[in-house]
C-alpha positions as CSV (number, residue, x, y, z in Angstrom):
1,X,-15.0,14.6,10.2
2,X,-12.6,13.2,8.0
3,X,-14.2,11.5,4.7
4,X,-13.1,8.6,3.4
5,X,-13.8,6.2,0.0
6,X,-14.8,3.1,0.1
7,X,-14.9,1.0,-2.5
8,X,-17.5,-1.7,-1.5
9,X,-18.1,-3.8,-4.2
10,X,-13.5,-4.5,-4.8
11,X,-12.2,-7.6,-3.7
12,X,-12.7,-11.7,-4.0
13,X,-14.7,-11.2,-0.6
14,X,-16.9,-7.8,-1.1
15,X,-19.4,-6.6,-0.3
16,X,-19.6,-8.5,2.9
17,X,-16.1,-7.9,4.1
18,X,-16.1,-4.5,3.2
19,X,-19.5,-3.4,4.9
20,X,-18.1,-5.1,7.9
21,X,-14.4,-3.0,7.9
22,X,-16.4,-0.2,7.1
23,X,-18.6,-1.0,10.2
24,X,-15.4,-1.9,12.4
25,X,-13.9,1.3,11.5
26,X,-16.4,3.7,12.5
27,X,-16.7,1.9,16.0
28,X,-13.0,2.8,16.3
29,X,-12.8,6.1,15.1
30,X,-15.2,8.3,15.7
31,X,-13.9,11.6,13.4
32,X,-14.9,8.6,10.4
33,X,-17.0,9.4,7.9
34,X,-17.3,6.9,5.1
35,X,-19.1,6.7,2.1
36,X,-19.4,3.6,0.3
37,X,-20.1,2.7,-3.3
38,X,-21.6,0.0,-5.3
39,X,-24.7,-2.1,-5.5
40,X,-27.2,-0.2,-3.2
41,X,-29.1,-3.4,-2.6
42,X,-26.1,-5.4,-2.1
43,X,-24.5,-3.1,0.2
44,X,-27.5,-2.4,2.5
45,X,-28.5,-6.3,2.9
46,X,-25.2,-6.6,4.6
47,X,-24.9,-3.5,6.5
48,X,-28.5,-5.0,8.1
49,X,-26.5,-6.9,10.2
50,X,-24.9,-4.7,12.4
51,X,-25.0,-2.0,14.3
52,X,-23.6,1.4,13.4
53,X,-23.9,5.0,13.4
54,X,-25.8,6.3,10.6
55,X,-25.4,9.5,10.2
56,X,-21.2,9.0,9.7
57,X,-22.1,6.0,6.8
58,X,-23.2,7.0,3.0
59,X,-24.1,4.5,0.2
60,X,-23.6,5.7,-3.1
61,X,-25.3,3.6,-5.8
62,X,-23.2,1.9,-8.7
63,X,-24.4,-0.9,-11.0
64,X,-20.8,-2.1,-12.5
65,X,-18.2,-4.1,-11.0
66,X,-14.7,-3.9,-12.3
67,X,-13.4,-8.1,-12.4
68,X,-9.8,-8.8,-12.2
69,X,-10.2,-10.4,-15.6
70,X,-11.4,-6.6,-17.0
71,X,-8.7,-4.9,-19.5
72,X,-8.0,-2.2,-16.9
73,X,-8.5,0.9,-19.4
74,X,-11.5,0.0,-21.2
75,X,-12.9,-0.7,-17.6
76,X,-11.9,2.8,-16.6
77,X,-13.4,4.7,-19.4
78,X,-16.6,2.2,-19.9
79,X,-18.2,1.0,-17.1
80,X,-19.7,3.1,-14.0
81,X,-18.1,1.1,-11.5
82,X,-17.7,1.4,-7.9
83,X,-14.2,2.1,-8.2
84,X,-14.8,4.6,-10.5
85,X,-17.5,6.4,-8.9
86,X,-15.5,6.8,-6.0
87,X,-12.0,8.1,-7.9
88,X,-14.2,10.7,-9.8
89,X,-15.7,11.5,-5.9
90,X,-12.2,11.9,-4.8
91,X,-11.7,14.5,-7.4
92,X,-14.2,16.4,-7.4
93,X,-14.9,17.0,-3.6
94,X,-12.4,18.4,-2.2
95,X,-13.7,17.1,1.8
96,X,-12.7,14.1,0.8
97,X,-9.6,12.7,1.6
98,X,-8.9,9.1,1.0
99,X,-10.0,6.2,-1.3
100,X,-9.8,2.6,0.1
101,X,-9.8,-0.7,-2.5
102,X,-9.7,-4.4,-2.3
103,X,-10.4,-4.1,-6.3
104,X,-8.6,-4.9,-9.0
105,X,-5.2,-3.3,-9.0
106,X,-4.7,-2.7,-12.6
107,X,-7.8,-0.5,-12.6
108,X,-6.5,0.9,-9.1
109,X,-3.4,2.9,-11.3
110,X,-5.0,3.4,-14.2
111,X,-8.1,5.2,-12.7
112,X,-5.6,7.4,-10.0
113,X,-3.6,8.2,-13.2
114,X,-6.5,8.9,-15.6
115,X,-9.1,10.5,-13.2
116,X,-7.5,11.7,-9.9
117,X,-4.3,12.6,-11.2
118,X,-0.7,13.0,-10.1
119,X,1.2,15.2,-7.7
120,X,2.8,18.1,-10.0
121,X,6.3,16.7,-11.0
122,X,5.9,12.6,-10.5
123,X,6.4,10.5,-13.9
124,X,4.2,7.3,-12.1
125,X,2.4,6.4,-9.1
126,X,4.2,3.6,-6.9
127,X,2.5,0.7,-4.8
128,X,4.3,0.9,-1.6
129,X,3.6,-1.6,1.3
130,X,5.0,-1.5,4.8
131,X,6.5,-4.9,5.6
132,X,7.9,-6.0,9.4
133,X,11.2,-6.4,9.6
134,X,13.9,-7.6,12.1
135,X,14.0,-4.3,13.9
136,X,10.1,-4.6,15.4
137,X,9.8,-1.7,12.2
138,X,8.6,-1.5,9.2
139,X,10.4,-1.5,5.6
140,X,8.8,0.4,2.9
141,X,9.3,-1.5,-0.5
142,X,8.6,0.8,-3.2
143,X,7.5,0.4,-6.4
144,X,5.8,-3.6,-6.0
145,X,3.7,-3.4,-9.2
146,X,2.7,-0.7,-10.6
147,X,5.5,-0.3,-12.9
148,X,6.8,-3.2,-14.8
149,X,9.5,-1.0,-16.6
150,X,11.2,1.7,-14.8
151,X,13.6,4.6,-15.8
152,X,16.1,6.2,-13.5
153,X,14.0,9.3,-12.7
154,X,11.1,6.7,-11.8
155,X,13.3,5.2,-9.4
156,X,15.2,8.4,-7.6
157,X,11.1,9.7,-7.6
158,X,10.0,6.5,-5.6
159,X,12.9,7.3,-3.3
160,X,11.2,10.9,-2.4
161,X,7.7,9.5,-1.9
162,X,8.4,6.6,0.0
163,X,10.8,8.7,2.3
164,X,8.2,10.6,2.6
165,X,6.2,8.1,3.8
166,X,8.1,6.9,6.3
167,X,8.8,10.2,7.9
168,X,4.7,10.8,8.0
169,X,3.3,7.5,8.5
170,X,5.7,6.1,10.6
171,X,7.5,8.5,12.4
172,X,10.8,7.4,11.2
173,X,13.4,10.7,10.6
174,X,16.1,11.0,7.9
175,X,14.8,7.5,6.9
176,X,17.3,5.5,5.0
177,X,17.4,4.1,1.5
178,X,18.5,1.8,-0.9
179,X,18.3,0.1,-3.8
180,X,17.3,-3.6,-4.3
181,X,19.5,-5.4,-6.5
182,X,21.7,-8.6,-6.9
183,X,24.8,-6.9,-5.0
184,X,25.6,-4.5,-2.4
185,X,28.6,-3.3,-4.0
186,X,28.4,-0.3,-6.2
187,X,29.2,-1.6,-9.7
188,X,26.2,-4.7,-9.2
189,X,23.0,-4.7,-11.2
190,X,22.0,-3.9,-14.6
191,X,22.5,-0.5,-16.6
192,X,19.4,0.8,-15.3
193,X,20.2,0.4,-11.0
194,X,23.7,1.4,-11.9
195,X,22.4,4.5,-13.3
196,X,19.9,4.7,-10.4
197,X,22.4,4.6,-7.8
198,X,25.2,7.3,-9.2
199,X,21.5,9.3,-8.8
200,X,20.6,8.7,-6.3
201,X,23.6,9.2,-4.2
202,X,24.1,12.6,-5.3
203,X,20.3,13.3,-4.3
204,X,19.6,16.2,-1.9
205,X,17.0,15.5,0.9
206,X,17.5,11.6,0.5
207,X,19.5,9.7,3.0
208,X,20.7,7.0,0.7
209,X,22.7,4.4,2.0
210,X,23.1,1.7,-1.3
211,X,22.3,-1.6,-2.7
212,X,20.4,-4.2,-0.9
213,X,19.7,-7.6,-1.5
214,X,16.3,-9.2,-1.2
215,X,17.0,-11.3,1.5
216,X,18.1,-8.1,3.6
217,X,15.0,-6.3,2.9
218,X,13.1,-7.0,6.2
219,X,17.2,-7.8,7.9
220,X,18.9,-4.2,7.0
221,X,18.6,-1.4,8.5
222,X,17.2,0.2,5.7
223,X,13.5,2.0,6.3
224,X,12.8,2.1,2.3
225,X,14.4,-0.1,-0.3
226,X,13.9,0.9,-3.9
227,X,12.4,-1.2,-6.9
228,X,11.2,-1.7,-10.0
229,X,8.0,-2.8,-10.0
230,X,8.8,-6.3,-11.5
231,X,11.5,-7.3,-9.0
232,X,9.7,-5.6,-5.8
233,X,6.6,-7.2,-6.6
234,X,8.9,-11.1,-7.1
235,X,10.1,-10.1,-4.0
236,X,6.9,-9.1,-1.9
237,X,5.3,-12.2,-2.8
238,X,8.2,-14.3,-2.3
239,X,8.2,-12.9,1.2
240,X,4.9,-13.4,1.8
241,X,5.1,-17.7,0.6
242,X,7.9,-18.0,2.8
243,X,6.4,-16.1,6.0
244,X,3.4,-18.9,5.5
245,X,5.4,-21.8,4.9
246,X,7.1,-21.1,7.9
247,X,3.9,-20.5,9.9
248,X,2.6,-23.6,8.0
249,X,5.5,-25.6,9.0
250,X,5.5,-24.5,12.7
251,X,1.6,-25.3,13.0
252,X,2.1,-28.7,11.3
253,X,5.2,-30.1,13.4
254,X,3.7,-28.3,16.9
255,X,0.6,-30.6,16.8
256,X,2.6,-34.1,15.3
257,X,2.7,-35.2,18.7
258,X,2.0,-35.0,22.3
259,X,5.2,-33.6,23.6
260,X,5.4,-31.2,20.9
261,X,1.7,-29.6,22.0
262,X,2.9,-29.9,25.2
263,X,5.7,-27.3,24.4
264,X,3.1,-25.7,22.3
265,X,1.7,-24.4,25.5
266,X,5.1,-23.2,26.9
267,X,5.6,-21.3,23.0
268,X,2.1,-19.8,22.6
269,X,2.5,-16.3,23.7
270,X,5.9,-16.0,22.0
271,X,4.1,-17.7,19.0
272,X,1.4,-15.0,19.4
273,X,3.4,-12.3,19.7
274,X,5.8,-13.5,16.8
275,X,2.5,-14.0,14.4
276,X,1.5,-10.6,15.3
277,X,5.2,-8.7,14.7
278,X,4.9,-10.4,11.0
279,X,1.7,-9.7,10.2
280,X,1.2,-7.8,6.5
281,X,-2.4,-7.3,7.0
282,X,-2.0,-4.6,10.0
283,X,-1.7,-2.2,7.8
284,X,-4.6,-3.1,5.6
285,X,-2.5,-2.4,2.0
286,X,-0.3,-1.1,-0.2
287,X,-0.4,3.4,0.0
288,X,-0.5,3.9,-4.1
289,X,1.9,6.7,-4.0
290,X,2.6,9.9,-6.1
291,X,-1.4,10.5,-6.6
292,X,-3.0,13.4,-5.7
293,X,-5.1,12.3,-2.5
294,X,-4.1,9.1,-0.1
295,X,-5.6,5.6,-2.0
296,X,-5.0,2.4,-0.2
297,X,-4.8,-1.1,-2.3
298,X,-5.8,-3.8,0.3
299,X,-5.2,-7.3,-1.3
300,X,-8.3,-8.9,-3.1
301,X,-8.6,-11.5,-0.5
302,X,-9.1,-9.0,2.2
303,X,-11.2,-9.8,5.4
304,X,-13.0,-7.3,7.5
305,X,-10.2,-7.0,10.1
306,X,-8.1,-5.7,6.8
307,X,-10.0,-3.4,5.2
308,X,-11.0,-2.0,8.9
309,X,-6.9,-1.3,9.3
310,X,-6.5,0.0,5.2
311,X,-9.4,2.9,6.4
312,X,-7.3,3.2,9.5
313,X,-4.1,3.8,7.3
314,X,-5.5,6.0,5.1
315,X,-7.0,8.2,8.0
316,X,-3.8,8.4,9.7
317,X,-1.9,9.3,6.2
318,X,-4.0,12.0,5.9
319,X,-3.9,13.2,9.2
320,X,-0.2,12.9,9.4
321,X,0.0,14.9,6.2
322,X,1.8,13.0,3.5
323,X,0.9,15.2,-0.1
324,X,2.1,17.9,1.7
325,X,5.4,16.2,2.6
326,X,5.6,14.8,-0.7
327,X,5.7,18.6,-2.4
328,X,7.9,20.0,0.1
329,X,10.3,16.9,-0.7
330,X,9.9,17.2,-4.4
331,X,10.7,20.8,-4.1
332,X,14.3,20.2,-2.6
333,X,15.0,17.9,-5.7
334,X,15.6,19.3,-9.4
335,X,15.3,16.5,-11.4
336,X,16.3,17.6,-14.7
337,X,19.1,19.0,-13.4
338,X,20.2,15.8,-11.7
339,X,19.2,13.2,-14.6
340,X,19.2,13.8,-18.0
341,X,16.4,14.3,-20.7
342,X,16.8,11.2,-22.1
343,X,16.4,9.2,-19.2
């Protein structure tokens, strides 16, 4: 059986949504077993409603609730959340493998910093989410949030994990990287990506390719672009409004009149399969890289159908064996050697 966290009581639509993901998940995988914490009460009210196997489903009782509004470290150290019962689970039990949240995502890094811990050798943990792109693939964009303020070693270290990534998650060998910034030539960007990329071209075990722009992200042939978490997150989010205005748009001017619903039914499974192809929420989160065990950060408007596919993720992570890739990857690189102290 592979163990999994879930973090019932995270997101704007828990516990419902989450006792149904957890539900959905089991009825697909049946190697699942999930334990979920938060409000006992809460949790078993809405698990009522379906049917499941329980013997593969644990509740684990917690009274607190960590709101997005909570100072993330005074959270962490003061209240005996769901969150936080399930990171200190992580680390102690050794069985189990993964952590899945909707929660808040300040509390997310700060509790896999503070309580689970890092992978021997990593300065900060990374959000990394897997976006479509033009190829029918995935782009990883690494770091979108967890780290306003980067230094060079930050960066070349979110190269290795998300790499990393792609070659366990997603099958993708040798999977090339670059650097987001406001040029593709070498010389563009500030001190720090200039820095960054004389780095991270001389990096062993990295197939680094250069700059990118943020409207080549989901266009190049890049599997991993590279980013402070300040401008990844910008861009991630500025994806995401315009993949909804265009679907907005589309919807809007399909049904303005009869001969355009008429074409509508000529369009539909190319609509369909488009909606599918560009759909962030098949892969249920961000992977919050660099930590010690796989934790997935779903978005805190998650449905069921999300947090069923972020329990997916995490499963296949683990299975796939991402820490260990991350270590062997780490091992090829010296860092000190490559950067300086002061950076």
């Amino acid at each position: 059986m592979i163990k999994i966290l879930v973090d019932a009581m995270g997101g704007d639509n828990a516990p419902a949504a989450t006792c149904q993901g957890a539900v959905l998940a089991l009825e697909n995988d049946k190697e699942l077993y999930l334990i979920l914490t938060g409000r006992k009460d809460d949790i078993e009210r809405e698990l009522s409603k379906y049917k499941y196997d329980k013997s593969r489903l644990e509740i684990v009782d917690c009274p607190d609730v960590i709101g997005m509004n909570d100072i993330p470290t005074e959270a962490v150290k003061r209240k005996q959340s769901s969150l936080i019962a399930a990171y200190w689970m992580l680390k102690k039990e050794e069985e189990i493998c993964a952590l899945v949240t909707a929660g808040s995502t300040g509390a997310t890094i700060v509790g896999g910093q503070l309580i689970l811990g890092r992978i021997r050798g990593i300065k900060r943990p990374a959000l990394c989410p897997a976006i479509p792109n033009s190829r029918g693939s995935v782009t990883l964009l690494c770091d979108c949030g967890a780290n306003a303020e980067c230094k060079p070693v930050m960066l070349c270290q979110f190269a290795v994990l998300a790499s990393a990534y792609a070659e366990v998650g997603f099958n993708i060998k040798e999977p090339k990287v670059g650097l987001l910034s406001n040029g593709t030539e070498e010389h563009k960007g500030d001190p720090l990506h200039q820095e960054t990329f004389s780095y991270l071209s001389k990096m062993r075990g990295i197939n680094f390719v250069g700059n990118v722009e943020g409207r080549d992200i989901m266009l190049s042939e890049c599997d991993v672009v590279v980013s402070d978490g300040f401008s990844g997150n910008i861009a991630l989010k500025s994806i995401e409004g315009c993949g909804k205005l265009v679907l907005g748009v589309m919807k809007k001017e399909l049904s303005a009149s009869v001969s355009s619903k008429i074409g509508y039914l000529f369009m539909r499974k190319a609509l369909k399969k488009m909606k599918g192809q560009l759909d962030f929420e098949k892969f249920g989160g961000a992977l919050l890289l660099g930590l010690k065990k796989v934790v997935v950060k779903s978005h805190g408007s998650s449905k069921a159908t999300t947090i069923a596919a972020a329990i997916k993720n995490a499963a296949s992570i683990y299975r796939g064996g991402l820490i260990p890739a991350v270590e062997k990857k780490l091992e090829g690189v010296d860092f000190a050697a490559l950067i300086p102290e002061e950076e």
